[in-house]
C-alpha positions as CSV (number, residue, x, y, z in Angstrom):
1,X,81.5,74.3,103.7
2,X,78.1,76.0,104.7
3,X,79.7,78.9,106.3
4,X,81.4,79.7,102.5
5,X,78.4,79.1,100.7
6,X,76.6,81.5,103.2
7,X,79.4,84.0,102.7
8,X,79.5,84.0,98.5
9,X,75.5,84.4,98.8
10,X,75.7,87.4,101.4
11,X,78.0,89.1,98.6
12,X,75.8,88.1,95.5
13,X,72.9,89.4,97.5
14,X,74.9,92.9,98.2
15,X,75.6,93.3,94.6
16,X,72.1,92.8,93.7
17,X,71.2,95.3,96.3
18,X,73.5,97.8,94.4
19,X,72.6,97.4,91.4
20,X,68.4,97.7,92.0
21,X,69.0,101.4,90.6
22,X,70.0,100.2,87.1
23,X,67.4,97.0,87.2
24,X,64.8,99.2,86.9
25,X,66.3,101.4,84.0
26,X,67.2,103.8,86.2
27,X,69.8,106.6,85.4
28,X,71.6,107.9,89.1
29,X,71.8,111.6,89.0
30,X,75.6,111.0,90.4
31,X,76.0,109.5,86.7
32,X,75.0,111.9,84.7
33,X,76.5,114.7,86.4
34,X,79.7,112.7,86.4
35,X,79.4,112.1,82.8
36,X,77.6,114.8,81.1
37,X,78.5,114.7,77.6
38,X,78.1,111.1,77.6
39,X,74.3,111.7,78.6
40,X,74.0,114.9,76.1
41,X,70.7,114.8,74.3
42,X,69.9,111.1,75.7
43,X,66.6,109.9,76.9
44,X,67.0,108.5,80.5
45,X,64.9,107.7,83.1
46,X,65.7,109.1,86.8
47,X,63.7,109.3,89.9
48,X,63.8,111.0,93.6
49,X,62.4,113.6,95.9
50,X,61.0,117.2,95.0
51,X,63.2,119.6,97.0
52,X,62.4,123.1,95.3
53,X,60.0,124.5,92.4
54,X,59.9,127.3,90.7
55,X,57.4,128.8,88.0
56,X,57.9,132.0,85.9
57,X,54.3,132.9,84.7
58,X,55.2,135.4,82.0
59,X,57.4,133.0,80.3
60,X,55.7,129.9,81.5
61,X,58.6,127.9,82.6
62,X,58.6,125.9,85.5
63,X,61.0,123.6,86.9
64,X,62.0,121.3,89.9
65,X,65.4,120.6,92.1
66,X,65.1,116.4,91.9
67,X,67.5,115.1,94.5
68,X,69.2,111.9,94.6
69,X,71.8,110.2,97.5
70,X,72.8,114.0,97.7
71,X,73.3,115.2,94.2
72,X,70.3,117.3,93.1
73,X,69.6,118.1,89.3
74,X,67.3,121.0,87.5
75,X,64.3,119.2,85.8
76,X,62.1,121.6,83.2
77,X,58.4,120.0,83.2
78,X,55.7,121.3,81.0
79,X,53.2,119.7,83.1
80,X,52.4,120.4,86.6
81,X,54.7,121.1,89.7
82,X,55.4,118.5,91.6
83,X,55.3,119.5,95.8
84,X,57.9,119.6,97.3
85,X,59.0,116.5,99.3
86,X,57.1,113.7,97.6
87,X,59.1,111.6,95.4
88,X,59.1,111.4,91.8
89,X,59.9,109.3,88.4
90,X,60.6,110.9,85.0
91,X,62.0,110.1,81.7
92,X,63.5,112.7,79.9
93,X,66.2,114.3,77.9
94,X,69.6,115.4,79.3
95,X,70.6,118.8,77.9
96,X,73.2,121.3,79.1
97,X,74.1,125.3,78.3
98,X,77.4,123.9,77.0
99,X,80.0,121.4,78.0
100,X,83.6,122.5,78.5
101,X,86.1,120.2,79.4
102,X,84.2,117.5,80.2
103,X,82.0,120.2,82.7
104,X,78.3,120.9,82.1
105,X,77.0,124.2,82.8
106,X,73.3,124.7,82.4
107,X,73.0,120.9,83.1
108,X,69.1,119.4,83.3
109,X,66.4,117.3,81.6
110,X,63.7,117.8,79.8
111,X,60.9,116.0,81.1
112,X,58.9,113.6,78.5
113,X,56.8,112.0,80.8
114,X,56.1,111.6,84.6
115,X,56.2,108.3,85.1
């Protein structure tokens, strides 16, 4: 009998594990670029690491690569670049070019607010 109660709490403790991501309000990346018209001008949190910035002076847009267990998204901050490497938190707004097909091109978010 102890072995089966060990068991059934080594599972319940793996699908906590799993789901810390959405415990913390967290959007994955993998979700929203699997779903992007679901996310389409929604507000979602998302977090990970810095992996490229860019800034365009003359037009003063700057924006980030923010990458997540491998899928990366295009983050447009009016505040200050993050460097490259350290990890981030954000809330935001999804937004994309257009959707076609259930594809986004131009997919990214708007930062509100570094968190």
């Amino acid at each position: 009998m102890g072995t089966r109660l060990a068991k059934k709490l080594l599972i319940v403790c793996a699908l906590a594990l799993a789901a810390c991501e959405q415990l913390g309000g967290y959007t994955s990346i993998a979700d929203i670029r699997a779903a992007p018209g679901r996310y389409e001008g929604q507000e979602v949190k998302i977090r990970g690491v810095v992996r490229a910035t860019t800034k365009m002076p003359f037009v003063d847009l700057r924006t980030f690569l923010i990458e997540q267990g491998g899928q990366d998204l295009l983050v447009i901050t009016a505040g200050p670049l993050p460097a490259e490497g350290t990890r981030v938190a954000l809330r935001g707004v999804v937004e994309s070019a257009a959707i076609v097909e259930g594809r986004a091109f131009g997919l990214r978010v708007r930062e509100i607010e570094r968190l």
